[in-house]
LUMKOLSE-344327 format. One record per atom (N, C-alpha, C): residue in one letter; x, y, z. Coordinates in steps of 0.05 Angstrom, whole numbers, padded with zeros to 5 digits, always signed. Example, Ala and Ser with C-alpha at 12.3 -4.5 7.8 and 13.67 -1.06 7.14 Angstrom:
2
a+00264-00114+00156/a+00246-00090+00156/a+00264-00066+00156/s+00257-00045+00142/s+00273-00021+00143/s+00258+00001+00157/
% end
This chain:
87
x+01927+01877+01701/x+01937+01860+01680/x+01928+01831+01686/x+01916+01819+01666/x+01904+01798+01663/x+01929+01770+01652/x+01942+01755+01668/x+01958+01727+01661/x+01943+01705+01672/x+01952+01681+01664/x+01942+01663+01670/x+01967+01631+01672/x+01969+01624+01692/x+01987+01624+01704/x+01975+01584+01697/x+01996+01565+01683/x+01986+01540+01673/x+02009+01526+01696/x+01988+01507+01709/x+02007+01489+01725/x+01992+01462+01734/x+01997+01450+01753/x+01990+01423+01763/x+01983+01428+01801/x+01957+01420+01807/x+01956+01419+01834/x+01980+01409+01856/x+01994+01411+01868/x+02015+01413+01886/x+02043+01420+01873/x+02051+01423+01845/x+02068+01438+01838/x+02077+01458+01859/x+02116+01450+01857/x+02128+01469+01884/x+02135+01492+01865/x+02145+01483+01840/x+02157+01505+01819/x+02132+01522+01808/x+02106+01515+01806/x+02083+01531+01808/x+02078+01554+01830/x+02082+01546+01848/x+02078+01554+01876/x+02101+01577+01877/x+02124+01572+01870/x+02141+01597+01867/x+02140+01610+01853/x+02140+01608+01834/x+02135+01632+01808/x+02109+01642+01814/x+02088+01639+01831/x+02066+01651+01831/x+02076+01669+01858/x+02097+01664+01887/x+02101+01675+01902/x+02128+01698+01899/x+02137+01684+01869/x+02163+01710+01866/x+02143+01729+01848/x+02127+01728+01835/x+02114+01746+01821/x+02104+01759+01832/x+02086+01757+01849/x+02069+01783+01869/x+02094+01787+01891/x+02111+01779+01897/x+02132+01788+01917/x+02153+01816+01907/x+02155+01799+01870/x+02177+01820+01858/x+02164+01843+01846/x+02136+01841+01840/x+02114+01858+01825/x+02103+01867+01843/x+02102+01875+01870/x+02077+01884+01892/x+02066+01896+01881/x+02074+01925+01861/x+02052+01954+01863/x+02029+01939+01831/x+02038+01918+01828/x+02024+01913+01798/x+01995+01902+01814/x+01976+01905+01799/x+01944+01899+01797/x+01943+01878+01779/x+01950+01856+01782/x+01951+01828+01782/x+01923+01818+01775/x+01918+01813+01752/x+01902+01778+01755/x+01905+01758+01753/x+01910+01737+01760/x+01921+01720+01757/x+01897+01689+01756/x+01892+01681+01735/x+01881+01651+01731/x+01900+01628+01743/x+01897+01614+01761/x+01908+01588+01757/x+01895+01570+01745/x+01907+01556+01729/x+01891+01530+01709/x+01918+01507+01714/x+01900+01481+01719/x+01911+01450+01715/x+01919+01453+01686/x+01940+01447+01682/x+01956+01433+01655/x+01935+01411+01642/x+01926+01394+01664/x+01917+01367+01657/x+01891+01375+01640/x+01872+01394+01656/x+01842+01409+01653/x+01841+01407+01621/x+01860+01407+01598/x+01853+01414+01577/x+01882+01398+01557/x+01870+01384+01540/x+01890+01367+01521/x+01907+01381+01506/x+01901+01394+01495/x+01923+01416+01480/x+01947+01430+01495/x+01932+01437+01523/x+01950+01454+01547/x+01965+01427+01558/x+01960+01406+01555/x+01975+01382+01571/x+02001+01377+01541/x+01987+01372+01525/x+02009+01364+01500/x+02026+01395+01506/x+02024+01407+01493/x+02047+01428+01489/x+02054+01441+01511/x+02041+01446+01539/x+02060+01452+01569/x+02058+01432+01590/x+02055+01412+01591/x+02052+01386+01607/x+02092+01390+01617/x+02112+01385+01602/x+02126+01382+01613/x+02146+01410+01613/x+02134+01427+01611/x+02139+01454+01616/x+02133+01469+01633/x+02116+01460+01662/x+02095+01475+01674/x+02122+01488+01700/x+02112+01510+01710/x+02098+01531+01706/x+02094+01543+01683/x+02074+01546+01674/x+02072+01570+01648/x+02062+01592+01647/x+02072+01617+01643/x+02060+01639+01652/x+02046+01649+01624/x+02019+01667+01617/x+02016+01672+01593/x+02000+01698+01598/x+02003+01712+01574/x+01977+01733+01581/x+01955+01732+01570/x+01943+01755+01558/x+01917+01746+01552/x+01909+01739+01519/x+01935+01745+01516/x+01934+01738+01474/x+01952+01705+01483/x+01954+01694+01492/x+01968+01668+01502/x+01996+01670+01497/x+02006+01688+01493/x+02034+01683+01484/x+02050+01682+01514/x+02070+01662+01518/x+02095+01659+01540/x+02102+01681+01547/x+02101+01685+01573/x+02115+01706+01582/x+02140+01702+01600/x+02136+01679+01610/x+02155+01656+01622/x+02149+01629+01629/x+02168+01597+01627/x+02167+01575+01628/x+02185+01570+01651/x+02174+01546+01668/x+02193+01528+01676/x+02197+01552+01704/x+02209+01564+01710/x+02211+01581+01723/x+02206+01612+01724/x+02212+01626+01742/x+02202+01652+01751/x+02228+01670+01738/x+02225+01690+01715/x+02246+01701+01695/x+02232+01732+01701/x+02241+01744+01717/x+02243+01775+01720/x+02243+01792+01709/x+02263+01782+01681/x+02269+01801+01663/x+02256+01800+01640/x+02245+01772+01634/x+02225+01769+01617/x+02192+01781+01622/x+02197+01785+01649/x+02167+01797+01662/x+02182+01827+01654/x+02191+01844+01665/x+02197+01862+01659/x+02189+01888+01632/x+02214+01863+01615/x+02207+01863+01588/x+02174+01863+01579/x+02169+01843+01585/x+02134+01843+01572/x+02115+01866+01588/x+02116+01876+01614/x+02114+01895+01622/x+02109+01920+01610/x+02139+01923+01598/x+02145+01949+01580/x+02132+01948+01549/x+02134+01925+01545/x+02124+01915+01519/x+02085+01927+01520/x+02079+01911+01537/x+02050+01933+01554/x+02042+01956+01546/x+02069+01972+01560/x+02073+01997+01565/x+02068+02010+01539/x+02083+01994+01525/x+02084+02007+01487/x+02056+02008+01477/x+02044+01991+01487/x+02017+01980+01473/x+01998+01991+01480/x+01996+02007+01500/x+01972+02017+01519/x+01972+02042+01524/x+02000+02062+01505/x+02006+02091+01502/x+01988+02098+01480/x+01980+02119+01492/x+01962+02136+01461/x+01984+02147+01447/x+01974+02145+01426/x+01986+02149+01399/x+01998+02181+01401/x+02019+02194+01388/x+02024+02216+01390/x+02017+02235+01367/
% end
């Protein structure tokens, strides 16, 4: 699974949500982008003071500000829905 993970170089609240994610997710196959907030004007206006930002690969939030388990979860399963063959 491909996220991409929006933050700021020495971010501590970056730094956790990237260490509760592979801590609370071990068996998941993880990609993970880190990207500077700053790197891009659009990503600075609308998550500059929101950072950590977690996103996947259609950009949509999967979690802000901090590390949300259940919101990972959730999108997870949401995944899950999306990636079943049809019956």
């Amino acid at each position: 699974m491909r996220l991409r993970l929006i933050g700021r170089p020495g971010c501590h609240l970056c730094e956790e949500l990237l260490e509760a994610l592979l801590a609370g997710f071990p068996n998941q196959a993880w990609t993970i982008e880190q990207v500077d907030v700053d790197s891009r004007e659009d990503w600075q206006r609308r998550y500059g003071l929101k950072i950590p930002v977690l996103l996947d690969d259609d950009g949509s939030v999967v979690c802000a500000t901090f590390f949300d388990a259940e919101a990972l979860r959730d999108w997870l399963a949401q995944q899950g829905r999306r990636s079943a063959p049809a019956a």
